[in-house]
N, C-alpha and C positions, 0 to 999 in steps of 0.2 A: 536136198530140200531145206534142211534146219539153215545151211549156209545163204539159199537165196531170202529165206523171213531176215536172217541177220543183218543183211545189204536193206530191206526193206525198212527196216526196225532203226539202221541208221539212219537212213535217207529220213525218216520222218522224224526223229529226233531232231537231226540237223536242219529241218526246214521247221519245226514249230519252235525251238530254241530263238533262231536267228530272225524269223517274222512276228515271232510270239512275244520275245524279249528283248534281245540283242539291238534291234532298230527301233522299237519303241524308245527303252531306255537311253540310248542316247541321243533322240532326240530331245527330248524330256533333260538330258543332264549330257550337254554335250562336253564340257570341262572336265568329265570323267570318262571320256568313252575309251580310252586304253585297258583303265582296271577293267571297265565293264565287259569289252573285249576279252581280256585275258581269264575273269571270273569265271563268263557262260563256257568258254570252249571250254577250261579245264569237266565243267558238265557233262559237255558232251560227249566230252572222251569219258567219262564215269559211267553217264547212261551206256554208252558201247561197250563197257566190259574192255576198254583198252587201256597200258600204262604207257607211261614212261619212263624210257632209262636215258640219260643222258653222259656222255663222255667226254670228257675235256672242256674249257671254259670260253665262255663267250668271250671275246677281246673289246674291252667296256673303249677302245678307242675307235675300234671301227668304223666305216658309215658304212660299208657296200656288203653286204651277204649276198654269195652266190650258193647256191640250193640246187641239187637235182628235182623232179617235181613225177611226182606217180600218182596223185592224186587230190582231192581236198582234204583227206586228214594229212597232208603235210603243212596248211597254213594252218589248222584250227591246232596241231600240237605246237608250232613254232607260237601261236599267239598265246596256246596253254600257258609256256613254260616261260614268257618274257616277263618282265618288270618296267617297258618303257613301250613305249607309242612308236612302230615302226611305219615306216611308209612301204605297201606292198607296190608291185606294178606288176601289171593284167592287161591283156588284149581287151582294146575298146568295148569290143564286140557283150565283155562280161558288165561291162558298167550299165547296159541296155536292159538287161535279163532281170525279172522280176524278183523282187527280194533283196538278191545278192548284189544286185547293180543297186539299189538303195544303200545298200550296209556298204558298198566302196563310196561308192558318194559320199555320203554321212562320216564315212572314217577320213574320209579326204585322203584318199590312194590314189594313187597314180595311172593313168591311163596311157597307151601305145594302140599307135594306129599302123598296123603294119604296112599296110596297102598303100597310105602316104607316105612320098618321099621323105614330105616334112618332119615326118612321124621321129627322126631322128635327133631331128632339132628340138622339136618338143619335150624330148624324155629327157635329153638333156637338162634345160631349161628345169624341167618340175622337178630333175635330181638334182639340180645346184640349189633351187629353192628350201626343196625339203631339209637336205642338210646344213646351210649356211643361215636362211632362215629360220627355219621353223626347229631346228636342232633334232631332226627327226632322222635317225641309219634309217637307209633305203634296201628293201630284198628283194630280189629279181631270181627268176626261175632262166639262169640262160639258154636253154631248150629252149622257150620259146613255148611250150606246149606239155603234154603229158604223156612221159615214155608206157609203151603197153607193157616191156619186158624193162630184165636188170643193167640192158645195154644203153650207156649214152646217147642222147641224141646228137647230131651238130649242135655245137654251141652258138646261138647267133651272136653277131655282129654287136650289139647295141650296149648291152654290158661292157664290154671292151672299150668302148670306144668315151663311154662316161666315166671310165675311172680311170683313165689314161687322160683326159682333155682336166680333171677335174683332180688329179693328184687324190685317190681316195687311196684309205687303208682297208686293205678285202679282208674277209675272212669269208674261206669256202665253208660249208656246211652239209652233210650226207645226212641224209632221213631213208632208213631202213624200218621194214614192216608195216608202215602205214598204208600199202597195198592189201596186206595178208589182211588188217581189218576193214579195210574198204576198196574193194575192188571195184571201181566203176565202169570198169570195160565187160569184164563177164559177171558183174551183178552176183557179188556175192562177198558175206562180213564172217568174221570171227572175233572172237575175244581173240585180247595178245598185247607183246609187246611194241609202243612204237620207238628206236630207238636213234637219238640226235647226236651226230658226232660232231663237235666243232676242231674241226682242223686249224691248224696254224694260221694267225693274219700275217700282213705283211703290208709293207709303202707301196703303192705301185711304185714312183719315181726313186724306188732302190729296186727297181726289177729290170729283167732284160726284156726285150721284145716276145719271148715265146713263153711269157708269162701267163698267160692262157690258155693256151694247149696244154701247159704242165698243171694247172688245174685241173683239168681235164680227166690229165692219166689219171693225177695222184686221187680223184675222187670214185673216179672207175675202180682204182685199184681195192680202196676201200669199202665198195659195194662189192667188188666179188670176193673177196675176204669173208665179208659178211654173208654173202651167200653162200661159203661153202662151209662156215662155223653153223646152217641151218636157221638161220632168223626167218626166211621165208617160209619155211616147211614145206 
């Protein structure tokens, strides 16, 4: 019972922070809305009773972070801990959605329409923009979606295929625990740890073709490491 008030106690943190605050203020001060991003979440993860531990170092060359994704405390801790303005990319479907689809709008993130062919051409297009233009690393969740367990999903296609046409320098990234505080599948929070590993970057155009699927393992391998060291309880 304490576990489902703590899922509750989230959820309404996380919705009066980011309609309360978060979109006000940048609208009102759009020229800062990264800090102001990065300020409210570290919030919200305080009002949750959650930390962070972080390992290994962000690669300040990168554009492309690729993320497993288990929930929304993995973007609100990835925006906690940044110091720059990333460009997220989300299914259409979320830029609709009340609140949250203002806060992607307003932060000017990126949109994928799966269901469009074009949809490919598009993400492209808004990821060469972001980077080239507007000097903004791009992170994509390559699921696609949000895993229920510590098992990978397929990774789709569309990440692949933007840092290979685009010459990027990846760096994978694993987010452990941010489940154990926010479970949106079976509704239910705990205080804890949420902890960010950043794995090694790399060129793509110094990689071989099965440069992907070896992301893959090596991030798999590090999620169950971490599960059996006990970070999920």
């Amino acid at each position: 019972m304490f576990a489902k008030i703590r899922f509750y106690w989230g959820a309404f943190v996380i919705s009066v922070i980011v309609a309360g605050l978060m979109i006000p203020l940048i609208y009102l001060f759009p020229r800062y809305k990264g800090v102001i991003m990065h300020k409210l979440n570290r919030v919200i993860l305080l009002l949750m009773g959650a930390k962070i531990e972080k390992v290994g170092h962000r690669d300040s060359k990168a554009n492309l972070f690729l993320m497993n994704h288990q929930g929304i405390i993995d973007i609100i801790t990835l925006e906690a801990i940044e110091n720059t303005h990333m460009s997220w990319v989300a299914k259409k479907e979320l830029f609709e959605a009340p609140w949250f689809g203002r806060l992607l709008k307003q932060g000017d993130m990126i949109s994928v329409d799966r269901e469009n062919k074009a949809g490919l051409v598009k993400l492209f297009k808004d990821v060469k923009k972001s980077i080239i233009e507007k000097n903004r690393a791009v992170a994509i969740f390559p699921e696609g979606t949000r895993a229920k367990g510590q098992k990978l999903l397929p990774f789709k296609p569309g990440a692949k295929f933007v840092a290979q046409k685009l010459k990027l320098r990846v760096q994978p990234v694993v987010i452990v625990g941010s489940k154990y505080v926010l479970n949106e599948h079976n509704r239910t929070g705990h205080s804890g740890v949420v902890k960010v590993i950043y794995l090694p970057a790399f060129d793509i155009d110094e990689s071989d073709k099965q440069w992907y699927d070896r992301v893959k393992e090596e991030m798999q391998k590090v999620i169950d490491k971490e599960e059996k060291n006990g970070i999920y309880r």
